[in-house]
SENUKOL-543182 format. One record per residue (C-alpha): residue in three letters; residue number from 1; z, y negated, x negated; chain. Coordinates in nm, 2 decimals, always signed. Layout:
REM SENUKOL-543182
ROMAR	ALA	NUM	Z	Y	X	A
...
***
This chain:
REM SENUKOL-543182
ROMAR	UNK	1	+5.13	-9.48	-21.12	A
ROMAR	UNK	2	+5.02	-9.83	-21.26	A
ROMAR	UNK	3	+5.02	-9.98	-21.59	A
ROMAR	UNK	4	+5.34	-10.14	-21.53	A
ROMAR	UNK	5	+5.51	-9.84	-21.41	A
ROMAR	UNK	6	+5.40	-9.72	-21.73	A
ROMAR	UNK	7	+5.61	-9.99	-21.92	A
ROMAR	UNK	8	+5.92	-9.92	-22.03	A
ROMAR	UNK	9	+6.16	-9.98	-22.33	A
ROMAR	UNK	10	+6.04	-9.81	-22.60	A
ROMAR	UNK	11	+6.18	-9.63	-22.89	A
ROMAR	UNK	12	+6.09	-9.63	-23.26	A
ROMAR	UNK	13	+5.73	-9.70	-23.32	A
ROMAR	UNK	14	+5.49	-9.41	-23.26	A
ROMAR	UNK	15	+5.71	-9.21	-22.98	A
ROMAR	UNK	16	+5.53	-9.02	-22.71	A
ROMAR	UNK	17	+5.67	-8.91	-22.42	A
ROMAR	UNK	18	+5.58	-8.76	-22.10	A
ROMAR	UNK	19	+5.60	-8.92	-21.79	A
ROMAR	UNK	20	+5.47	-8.65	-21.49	A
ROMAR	UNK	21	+5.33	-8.32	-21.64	A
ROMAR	UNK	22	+4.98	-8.42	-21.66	A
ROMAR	UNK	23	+5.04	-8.82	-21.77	A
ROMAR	UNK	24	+5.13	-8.88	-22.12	A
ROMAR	UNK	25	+5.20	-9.20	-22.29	A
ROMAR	UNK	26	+5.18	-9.28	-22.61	A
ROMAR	UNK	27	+5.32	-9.61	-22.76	A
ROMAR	UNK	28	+5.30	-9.77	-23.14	A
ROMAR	UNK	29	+5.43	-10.11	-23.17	A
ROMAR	UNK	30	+5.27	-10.33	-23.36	A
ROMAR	UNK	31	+5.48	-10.63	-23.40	A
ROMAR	UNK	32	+5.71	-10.88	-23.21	A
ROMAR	UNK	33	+5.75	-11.23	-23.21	A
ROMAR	UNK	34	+6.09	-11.40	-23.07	A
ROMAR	UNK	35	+6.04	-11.56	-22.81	A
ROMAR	UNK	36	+6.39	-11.79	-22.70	A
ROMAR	UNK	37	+6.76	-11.61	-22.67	A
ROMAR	UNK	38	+6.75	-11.26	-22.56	A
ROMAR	UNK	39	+6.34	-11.24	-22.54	A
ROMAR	UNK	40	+6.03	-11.12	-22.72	A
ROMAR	UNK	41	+5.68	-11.12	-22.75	A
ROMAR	UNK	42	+5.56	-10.72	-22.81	A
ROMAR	UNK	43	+5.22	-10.62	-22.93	A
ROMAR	UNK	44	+5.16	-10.26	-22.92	A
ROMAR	UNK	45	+4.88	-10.04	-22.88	A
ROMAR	UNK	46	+4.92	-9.74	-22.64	A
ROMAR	UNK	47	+4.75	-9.44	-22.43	A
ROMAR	UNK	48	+4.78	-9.40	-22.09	A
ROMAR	UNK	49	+4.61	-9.13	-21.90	A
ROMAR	UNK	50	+4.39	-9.07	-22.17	A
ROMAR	UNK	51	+4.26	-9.48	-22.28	A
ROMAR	UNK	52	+4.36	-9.64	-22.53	A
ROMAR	UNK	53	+4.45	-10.00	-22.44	A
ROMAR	UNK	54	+4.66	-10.31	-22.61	A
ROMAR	UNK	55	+4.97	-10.46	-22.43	A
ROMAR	UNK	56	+5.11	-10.80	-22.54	A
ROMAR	UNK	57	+5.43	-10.82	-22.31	A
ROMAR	UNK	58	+5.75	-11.02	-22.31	A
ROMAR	UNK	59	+6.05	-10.85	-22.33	A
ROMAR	UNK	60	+6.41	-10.93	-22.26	A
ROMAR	UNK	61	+6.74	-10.78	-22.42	A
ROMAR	UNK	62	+6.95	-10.60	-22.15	A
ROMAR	UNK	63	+7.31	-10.68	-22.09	A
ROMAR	UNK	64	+7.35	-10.29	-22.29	A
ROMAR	UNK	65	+7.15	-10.45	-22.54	A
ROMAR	UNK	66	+6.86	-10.25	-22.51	A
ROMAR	UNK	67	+6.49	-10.41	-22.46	A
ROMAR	UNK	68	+6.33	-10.40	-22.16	A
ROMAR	UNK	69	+5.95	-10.53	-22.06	A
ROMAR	UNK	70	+5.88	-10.79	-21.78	A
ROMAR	UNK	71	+5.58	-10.86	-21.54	A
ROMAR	UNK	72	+5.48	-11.12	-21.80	A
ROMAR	UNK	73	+5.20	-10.98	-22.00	A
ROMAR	UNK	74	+4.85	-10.80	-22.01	A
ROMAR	UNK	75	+4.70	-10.50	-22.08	A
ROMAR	UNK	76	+4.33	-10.45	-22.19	A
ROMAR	UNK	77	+4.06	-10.23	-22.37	A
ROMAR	UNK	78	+4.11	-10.23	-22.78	A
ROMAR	UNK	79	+3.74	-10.41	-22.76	A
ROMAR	UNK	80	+3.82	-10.70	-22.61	A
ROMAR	UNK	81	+4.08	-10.77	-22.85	A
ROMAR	UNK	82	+3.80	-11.00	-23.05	A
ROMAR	UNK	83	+3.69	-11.24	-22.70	A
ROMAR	UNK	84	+4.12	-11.26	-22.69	A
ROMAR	UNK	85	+4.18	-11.41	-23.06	A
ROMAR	UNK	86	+3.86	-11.60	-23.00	A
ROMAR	UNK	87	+3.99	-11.82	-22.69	A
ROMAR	UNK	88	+4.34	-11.86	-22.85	A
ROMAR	UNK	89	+4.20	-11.98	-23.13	A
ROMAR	UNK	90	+4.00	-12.21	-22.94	A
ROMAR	UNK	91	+4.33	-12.29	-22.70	A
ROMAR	UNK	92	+4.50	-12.38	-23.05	A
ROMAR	UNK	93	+4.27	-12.59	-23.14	A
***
């Protein structure tokens, strides 16, 4: 299973679930930012097979209303989050 198999809509903020006996995910999210109608930016910090890691993902709202993640986004090691705020910091000039 890959890390976007991994991604689904999530529930309130700190769930865990299991996805196959041995695989467990756990998600917190940290915050969102809107994006345009009916999207999102997520930031969340999660486990997955046993790593921590941080996912900033765009979601969309689901014609049942629910939010659901798209292929747009990464996911990478908690200690790279400083090299990331660096370059958009540099990218915002």
């Amino acid at each position: 299973m890959n890390w976007l198999e991994a991604c689904r809509p999530i529930g309130p903020a700190g769930k865990e679930r299991s996805m196959e006996a041995n695989v467990k995910v756990e998600e917190v999210l940290i915050g969102s930012i809107p994006k345009k109608d009916g999207e999102e930016i997520r930031v969340r910090r999660s486990t997955f097979n046993g790593r921590p890691y941080v996912d900033v993902r765009v979601f969309y709202r689901t014609e049942a209303g629910e939010w659901s993640p798209t292929k747009k986004g990464v996911a990478f090691a908690p200690e790279r989050v400083g090299e990331l705020v660096d370059l958009l910091k540099t990218a915002a000039g």
